[in-house]
FITI-146774 format. One record per residue: residue in three letters; z, x, y of N, C-alpha, C in turn. Coordinates in pm, whole numbers, padded with zeros to 5 digits, always signed. Layout:
ALAZXYZXYZXY
...
% end
This chain:
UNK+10812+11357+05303+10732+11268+05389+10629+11194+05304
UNK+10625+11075+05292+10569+10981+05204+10394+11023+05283
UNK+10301+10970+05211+10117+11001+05224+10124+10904+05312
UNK+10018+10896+05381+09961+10762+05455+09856+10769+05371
UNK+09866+10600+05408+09749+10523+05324+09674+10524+05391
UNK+09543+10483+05310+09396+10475+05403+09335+10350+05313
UNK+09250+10301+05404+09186+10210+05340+09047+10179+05414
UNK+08992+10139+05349+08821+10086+05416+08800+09956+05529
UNK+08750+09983+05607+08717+09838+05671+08590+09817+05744
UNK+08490+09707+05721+08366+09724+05777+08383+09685+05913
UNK+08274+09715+06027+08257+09639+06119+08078+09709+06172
UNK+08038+09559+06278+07902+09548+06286+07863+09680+06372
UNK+07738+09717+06402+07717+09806+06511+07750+09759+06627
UNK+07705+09682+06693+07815+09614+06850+07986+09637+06858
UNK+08072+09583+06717+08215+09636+06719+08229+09822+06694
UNK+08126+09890+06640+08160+10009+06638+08119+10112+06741
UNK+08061+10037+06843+07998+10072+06983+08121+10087+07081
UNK+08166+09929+07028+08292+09907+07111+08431+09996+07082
UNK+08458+10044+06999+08520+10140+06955+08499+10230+06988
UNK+08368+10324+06982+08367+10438+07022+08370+10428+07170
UNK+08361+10362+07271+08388+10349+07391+08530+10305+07453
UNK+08607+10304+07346+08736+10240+07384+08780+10108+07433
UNK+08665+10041+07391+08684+09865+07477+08740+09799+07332
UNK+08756+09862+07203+08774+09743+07145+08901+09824+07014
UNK+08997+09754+07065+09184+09819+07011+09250+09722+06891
UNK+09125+09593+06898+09263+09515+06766+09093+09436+06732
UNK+09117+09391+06612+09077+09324+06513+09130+09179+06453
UNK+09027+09067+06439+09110+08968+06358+09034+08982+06241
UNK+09112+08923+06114+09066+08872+05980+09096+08755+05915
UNK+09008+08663+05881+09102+08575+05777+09150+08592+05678
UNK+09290+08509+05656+09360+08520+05545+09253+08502+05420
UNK+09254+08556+05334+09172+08508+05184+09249+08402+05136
UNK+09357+08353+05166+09434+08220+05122+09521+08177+05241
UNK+09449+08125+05248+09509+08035+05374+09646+07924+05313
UNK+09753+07889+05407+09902+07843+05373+09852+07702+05326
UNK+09889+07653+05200+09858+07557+05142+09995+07386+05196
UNK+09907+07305+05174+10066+07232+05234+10190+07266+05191
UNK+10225+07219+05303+10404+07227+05257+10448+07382+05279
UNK+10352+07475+05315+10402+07633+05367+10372+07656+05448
UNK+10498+07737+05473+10500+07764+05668+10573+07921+05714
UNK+10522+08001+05767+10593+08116+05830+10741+08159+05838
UNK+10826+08216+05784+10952+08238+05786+10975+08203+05937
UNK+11042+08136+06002+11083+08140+06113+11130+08264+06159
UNK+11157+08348+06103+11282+08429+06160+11193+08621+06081
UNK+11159+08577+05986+11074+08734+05943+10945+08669+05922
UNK+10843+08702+05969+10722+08617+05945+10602+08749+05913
UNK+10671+08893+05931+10591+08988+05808+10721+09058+05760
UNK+10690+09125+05681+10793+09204+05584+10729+09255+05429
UNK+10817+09292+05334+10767+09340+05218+10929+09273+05178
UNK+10909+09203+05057+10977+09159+04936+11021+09254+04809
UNK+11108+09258+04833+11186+09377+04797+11255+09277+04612
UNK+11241+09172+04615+11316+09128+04496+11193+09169+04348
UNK+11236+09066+04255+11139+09058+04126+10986+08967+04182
UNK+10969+08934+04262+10863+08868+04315+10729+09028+04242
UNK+10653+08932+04185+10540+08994+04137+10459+09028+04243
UNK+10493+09034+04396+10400+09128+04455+10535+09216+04555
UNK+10626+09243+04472+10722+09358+04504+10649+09484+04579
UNK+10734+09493+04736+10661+09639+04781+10571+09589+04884
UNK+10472+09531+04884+10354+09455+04923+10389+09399+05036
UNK+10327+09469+05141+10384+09425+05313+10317+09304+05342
UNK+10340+09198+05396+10268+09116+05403+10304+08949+05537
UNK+10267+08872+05488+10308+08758+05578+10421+08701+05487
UNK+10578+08643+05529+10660+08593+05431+10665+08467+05473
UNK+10628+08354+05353+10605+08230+05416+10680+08183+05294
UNK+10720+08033+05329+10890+07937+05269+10772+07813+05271
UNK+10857+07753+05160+10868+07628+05162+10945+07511+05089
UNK+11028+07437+05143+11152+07353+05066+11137+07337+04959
UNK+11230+07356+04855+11179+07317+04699+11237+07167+04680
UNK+11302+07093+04775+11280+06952+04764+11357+06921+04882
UNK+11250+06810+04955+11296+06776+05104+11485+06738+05136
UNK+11477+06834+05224+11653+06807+05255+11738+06883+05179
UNK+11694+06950+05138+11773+07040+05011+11846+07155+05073
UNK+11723+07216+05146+11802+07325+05232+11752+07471+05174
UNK+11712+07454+05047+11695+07547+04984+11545+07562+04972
UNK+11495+07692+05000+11324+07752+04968+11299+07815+04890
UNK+11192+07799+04855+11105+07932+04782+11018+07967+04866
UNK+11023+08077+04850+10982+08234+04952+10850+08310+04844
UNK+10756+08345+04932+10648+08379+04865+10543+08532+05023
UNK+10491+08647+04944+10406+08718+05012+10255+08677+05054
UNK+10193+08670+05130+10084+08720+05104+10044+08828+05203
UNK+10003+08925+05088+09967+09085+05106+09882+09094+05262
UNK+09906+09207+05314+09792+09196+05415+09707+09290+05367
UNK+09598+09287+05329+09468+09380+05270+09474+09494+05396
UNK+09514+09532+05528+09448+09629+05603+09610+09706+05611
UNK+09724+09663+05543+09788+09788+05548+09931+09718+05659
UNK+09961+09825+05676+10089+09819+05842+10107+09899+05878
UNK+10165+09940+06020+10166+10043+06185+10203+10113+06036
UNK+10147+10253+06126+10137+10359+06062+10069+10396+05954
UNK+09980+10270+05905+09865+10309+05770+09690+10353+05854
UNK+09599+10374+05768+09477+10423+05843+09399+10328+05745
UNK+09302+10318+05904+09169+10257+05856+09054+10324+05832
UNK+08950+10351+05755+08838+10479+05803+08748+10380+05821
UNK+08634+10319+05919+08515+10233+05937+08401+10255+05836
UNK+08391+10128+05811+08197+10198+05707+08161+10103+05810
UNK+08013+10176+05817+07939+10086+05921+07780+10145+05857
UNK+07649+10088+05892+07551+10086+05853+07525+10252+05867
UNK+07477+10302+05777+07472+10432+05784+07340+10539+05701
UNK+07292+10631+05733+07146+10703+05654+07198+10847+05648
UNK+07102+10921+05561+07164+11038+05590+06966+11104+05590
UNK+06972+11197+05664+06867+11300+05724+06840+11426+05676
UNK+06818+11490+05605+06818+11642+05523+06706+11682+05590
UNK+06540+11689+05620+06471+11724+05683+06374+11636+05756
UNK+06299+11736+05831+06143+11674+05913+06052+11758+05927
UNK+05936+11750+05971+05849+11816+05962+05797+11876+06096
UNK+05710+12003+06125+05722+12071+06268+05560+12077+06253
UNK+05531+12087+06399+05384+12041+06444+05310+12094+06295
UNK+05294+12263+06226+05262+12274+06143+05214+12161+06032
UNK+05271+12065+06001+05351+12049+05889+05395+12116+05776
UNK+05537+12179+05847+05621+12257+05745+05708+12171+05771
UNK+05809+12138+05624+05908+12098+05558+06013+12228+05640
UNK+06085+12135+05768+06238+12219+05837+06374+12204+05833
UNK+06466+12171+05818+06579+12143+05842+06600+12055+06009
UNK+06673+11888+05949+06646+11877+06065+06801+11922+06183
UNK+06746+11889+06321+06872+11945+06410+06887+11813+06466
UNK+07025+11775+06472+07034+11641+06510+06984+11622+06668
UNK+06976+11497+06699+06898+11471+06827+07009+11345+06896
UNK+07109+11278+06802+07196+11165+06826+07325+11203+06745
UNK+07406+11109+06746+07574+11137+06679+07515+11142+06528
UNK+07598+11228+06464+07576+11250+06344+07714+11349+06283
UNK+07704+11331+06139+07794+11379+06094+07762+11502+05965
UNK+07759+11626+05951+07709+11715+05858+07773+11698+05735
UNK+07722+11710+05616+07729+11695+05533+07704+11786+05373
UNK+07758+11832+05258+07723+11886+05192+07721+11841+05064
UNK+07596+11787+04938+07651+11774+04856+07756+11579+04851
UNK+07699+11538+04915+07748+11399+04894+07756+11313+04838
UNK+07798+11266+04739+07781+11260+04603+07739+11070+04644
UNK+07651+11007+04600+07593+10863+04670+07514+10832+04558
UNK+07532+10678+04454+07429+10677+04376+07427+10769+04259
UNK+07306+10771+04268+07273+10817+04132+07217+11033+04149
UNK+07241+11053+04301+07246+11215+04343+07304+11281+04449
UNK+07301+11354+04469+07376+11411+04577+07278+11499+04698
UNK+07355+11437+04861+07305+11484+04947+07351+11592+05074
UNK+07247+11618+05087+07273+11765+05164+07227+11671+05344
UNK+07289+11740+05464+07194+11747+05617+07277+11681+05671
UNK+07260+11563+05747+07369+11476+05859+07290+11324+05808
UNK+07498+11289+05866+07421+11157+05822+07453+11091+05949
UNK+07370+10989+06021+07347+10921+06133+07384+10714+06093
UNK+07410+10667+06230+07443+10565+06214+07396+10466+06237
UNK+07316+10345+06230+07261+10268+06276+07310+10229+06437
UNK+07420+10210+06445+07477+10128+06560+07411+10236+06697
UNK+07416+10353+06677+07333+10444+06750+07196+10380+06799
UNK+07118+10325+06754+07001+10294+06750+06895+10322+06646
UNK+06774+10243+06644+06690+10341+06494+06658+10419+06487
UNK+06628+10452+06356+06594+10566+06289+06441+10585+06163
UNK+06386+10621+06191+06228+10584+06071+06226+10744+06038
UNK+06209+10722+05868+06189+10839+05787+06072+10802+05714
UNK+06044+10923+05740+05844+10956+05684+05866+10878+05527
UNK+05720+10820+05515+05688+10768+05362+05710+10811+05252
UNK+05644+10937+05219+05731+11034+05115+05768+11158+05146
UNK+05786+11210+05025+05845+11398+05079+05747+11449+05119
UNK+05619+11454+05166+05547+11561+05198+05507+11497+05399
UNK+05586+11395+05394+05552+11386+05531+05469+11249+05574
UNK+05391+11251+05451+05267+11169+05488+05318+10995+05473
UNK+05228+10872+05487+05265+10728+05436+05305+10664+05581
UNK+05309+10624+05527+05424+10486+05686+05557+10523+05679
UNK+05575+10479+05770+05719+10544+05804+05857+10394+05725
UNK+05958+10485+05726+06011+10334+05629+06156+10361+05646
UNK+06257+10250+05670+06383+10228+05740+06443+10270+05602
UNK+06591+10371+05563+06639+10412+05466+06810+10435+05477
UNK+06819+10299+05582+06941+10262+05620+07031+10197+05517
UNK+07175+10269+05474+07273+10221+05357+07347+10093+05459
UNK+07389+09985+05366+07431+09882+05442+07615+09983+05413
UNK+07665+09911+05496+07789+09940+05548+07881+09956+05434
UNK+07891+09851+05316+07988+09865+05243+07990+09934+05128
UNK+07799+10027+05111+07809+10142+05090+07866+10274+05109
UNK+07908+10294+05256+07961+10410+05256+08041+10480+05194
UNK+08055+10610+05179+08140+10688+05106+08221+10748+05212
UNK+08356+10729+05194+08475+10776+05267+08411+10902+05363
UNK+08344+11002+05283+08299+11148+05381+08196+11139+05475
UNK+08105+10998+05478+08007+10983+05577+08126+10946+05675
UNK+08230+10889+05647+08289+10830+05779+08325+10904+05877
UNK+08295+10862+06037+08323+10943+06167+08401+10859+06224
UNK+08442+10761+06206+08589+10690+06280+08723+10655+06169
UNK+08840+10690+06265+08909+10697+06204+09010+10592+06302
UNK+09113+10528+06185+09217+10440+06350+09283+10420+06259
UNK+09427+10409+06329+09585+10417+06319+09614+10292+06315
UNK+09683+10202+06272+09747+10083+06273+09858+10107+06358
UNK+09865+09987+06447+09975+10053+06561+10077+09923+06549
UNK+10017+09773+06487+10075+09666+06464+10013+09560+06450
UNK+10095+09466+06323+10010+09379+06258+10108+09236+06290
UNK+10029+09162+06285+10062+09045+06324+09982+08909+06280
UNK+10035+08779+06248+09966+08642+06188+09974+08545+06275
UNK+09857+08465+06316+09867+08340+06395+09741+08289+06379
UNK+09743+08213+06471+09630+08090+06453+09485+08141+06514
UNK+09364+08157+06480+09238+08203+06524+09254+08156+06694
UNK+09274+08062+06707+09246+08045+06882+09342+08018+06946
UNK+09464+08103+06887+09588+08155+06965+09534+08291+07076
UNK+09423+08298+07028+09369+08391+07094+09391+08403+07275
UNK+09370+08498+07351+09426+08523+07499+09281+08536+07532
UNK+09284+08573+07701+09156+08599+07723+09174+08790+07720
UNK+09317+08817+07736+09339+08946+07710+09311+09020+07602
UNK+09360+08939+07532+09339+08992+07354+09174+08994+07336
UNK+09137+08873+07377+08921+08850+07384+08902+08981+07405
UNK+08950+09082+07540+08887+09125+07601+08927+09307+07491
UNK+09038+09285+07433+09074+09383+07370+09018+09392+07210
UNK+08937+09265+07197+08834+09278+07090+08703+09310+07111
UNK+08672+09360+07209+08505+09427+07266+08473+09318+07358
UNK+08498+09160+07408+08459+09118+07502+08446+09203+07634
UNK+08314+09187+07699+08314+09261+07777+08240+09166+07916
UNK+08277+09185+08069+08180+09104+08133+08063+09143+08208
UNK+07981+09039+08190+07859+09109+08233+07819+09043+08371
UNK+07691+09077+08433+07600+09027+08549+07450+09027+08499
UNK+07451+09025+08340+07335+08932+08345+07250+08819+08406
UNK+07125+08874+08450+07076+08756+08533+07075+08691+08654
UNK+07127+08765+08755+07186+08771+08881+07021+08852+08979
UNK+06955+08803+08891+06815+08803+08983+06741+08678+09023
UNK+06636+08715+09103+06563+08580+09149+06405+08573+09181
UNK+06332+08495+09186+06218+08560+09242+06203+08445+09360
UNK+06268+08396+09454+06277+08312+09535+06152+08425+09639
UNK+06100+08332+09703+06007+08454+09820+05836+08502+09755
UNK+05840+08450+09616+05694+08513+09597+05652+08656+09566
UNK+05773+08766+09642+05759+08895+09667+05817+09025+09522
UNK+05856+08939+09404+05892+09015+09274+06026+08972+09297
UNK+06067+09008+09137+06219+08986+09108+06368+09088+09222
UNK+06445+09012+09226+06542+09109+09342+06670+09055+09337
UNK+06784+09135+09331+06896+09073+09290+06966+08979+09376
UNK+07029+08818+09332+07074+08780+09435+07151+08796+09529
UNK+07184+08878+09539+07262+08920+09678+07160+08968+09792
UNK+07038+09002+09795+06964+09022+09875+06906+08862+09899
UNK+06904+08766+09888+06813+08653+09855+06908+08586+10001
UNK+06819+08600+10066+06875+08464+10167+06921+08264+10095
UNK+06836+08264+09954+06860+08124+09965+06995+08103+09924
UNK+07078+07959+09899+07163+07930+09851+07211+07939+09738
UNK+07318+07970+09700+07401+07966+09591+07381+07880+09472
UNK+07384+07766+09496+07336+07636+09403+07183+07675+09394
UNK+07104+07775+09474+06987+07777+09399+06938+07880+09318
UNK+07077+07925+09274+07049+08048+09165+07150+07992+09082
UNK+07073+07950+08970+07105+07897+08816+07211+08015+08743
UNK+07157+08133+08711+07223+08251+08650+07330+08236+08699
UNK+07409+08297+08606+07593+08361+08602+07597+08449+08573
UNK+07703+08503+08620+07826+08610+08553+07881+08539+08481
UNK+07928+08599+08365+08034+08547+08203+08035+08685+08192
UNK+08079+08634+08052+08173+08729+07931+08048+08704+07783
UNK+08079+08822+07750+07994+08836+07633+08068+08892+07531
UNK+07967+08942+07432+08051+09047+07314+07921+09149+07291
UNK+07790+09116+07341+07685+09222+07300+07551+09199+07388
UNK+07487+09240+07359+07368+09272+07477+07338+09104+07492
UNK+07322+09095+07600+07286+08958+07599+07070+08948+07667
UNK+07022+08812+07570+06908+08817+07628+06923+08663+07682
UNK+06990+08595+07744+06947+08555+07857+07104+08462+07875
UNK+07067+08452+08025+07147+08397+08087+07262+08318+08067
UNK+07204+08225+07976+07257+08103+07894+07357+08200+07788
UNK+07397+08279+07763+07470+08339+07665+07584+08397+07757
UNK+07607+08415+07848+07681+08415+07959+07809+08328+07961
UNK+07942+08344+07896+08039+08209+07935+08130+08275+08020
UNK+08227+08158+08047+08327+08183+08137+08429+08218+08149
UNK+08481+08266+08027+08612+08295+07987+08609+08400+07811
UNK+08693+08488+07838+08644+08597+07737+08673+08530+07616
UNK+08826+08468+07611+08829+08388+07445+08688+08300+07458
UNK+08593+08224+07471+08521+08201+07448+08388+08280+07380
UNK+08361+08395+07469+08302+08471+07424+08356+08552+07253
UNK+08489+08521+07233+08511+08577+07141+08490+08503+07010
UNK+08492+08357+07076+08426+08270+06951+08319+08247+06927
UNK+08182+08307+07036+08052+08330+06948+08040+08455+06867
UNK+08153+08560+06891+08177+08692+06823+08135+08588+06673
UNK+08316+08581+06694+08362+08498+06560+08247+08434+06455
UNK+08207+08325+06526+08122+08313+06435+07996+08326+06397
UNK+07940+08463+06497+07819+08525+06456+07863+08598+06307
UNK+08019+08625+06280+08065+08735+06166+08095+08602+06062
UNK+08154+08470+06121+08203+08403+05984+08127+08306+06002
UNK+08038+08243+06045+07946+08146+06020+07954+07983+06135
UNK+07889+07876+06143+07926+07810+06241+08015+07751+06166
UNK+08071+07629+06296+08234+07591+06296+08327+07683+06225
UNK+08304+07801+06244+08449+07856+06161+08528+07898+06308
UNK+08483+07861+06439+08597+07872+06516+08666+07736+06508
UNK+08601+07657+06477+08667+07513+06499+08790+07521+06408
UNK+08762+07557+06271+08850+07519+06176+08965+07613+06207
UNK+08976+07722+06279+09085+07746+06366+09217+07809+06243
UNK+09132+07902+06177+09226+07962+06031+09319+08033+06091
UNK+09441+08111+05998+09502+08168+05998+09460+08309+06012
UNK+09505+08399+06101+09434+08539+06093+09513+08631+06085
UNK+09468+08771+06030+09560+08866+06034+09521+08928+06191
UNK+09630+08982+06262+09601+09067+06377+09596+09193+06396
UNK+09485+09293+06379+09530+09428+06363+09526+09517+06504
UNK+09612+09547+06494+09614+09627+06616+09580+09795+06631
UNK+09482+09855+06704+09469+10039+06605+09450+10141+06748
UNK+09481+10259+06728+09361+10379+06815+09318+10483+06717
UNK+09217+10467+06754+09139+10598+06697+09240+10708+06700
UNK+09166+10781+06574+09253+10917+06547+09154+10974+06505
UNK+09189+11117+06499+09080+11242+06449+09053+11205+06304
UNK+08963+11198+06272+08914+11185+06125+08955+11322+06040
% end
């Protein structure tokens, strides 16, 4: 029985929220090389692994053609690799992450701490330039402030590792590749939106019509047209109203380019599609 592979993949605290709650099952990525003119998707195998002398022999990937002179009939055939693997490979998440060894008790004595949120124990973790002992906790949880220095005392000070620090053994999620797939960024569904952490909300569905304090509109005798707020679709806590749209692929393109920057929904790239469920780490 051949190993499964594993490999690394980041995502923000909002997508690893959505994960651990089960709202969020597939992933997009852009290609790192996007199809240059004149290349186009095998019609007929459009992933596979290239099995000839092709220098990325083995290498599962997208198989894309293109005529080696118009009308000819004849192609050249070329990979490009998919970096996250195929059904049946593993992903392990790094996500923003700290680790906790002690705190201090009304005394101030130096205790061992006992976790109070998700956390993961640890021995000996080899990070940098030493190795750590206690649990290590996750940002996406919420914060976390560790005393100024070792004796307790100072301001308190954030000692959060960014994500693409992690070391394989802090990791607490684990997910299965169940199927991979290539298409166009806003081939996107509102199904698929909704299977990337879009979620819908009732943000804002209050009023203060009456003078008498805020109250949700459904108690409000006035009219419809006189409550501004919506229901939409989001991807994360929303603070106000106006962040609210109407359709989940939408919401999935302020995802999008809160992660790749503006107009990168416009330009409408090529993506990899990953599809996963969690598995026991």
């Amino acid at each position: 029985m051949s190993e499964i592979k594993e490999r690394p993949i980041l995502f923000s605290g909002p997508m690893v929220l959505a994960i651990l709650e089960g709202r969020k099952t597939v992933t997009r990525r852009t290609l790192a090389n996007q199809m240059s003119a004149g290349w186009h998707l095998h019609p007929e195998h459009q992933l596979g692994t290239i099995t000839s002398g092709n220098s990325k022999k083995s290498r599962f990937g997208a198989i894309i053609r293109r005529e080696i002179s118009e009308g000819s009939g004849k192609f050249e055939h070329h990979v490009i690799p998919c970096p996250y693997g195929e059904a049946g490979d593993r992903l392990w998440v790094r996500e923003t992450w700290g680790v906790v060894s002690h705190t201090w008790n009304e005394r101030g004595d130096m205790v061992d701490w006992v976790p109070d949120r998700p956390a993961t124990a640890i021995r000996e973790l080899h990070f940098g330039r030493g190795y750590y002992s206690g649990h290590v906790i996750y940002a996406a949880d919420g914060g976390h402030e560790w005393a100024g220095d070792d004796d307790g005392g100072g301001e308190s000070r954030s000692a959060w590792h960014p994500s693409i620090h992690m070391p394989r053994a802090a990791c607490r999620i684990l997910l299965e590749i169940t199927a991979v797939r290539i298409e166009r960024l806003q081939d996107i569904t509102d199904e698929q939106a909704i299977a990337e952490g879009c979620f819908f909300t009732d943000y804002g569905r209050v009023c203060g019509h009456g003078g008498s304090g805020w109250k949700e509109v459904g108690d409000c005798p006035a009219p419809e047209q006189h409550h501004p707020q919506r229901n939409g679709w989001m991807w994360d806590k929303t603070t106000s109203h106006e962040q609210c749209l109407t359709a989940a692929r939408w919401a999935f393109g302020n995802l999008w380019e809160s992660v790749n920057g503006p107009e990168s929904w416009d330009a409408n790239p090529w993506v990899w599609v990953v599809e996963f469920k969690r598995v026991t780490p």
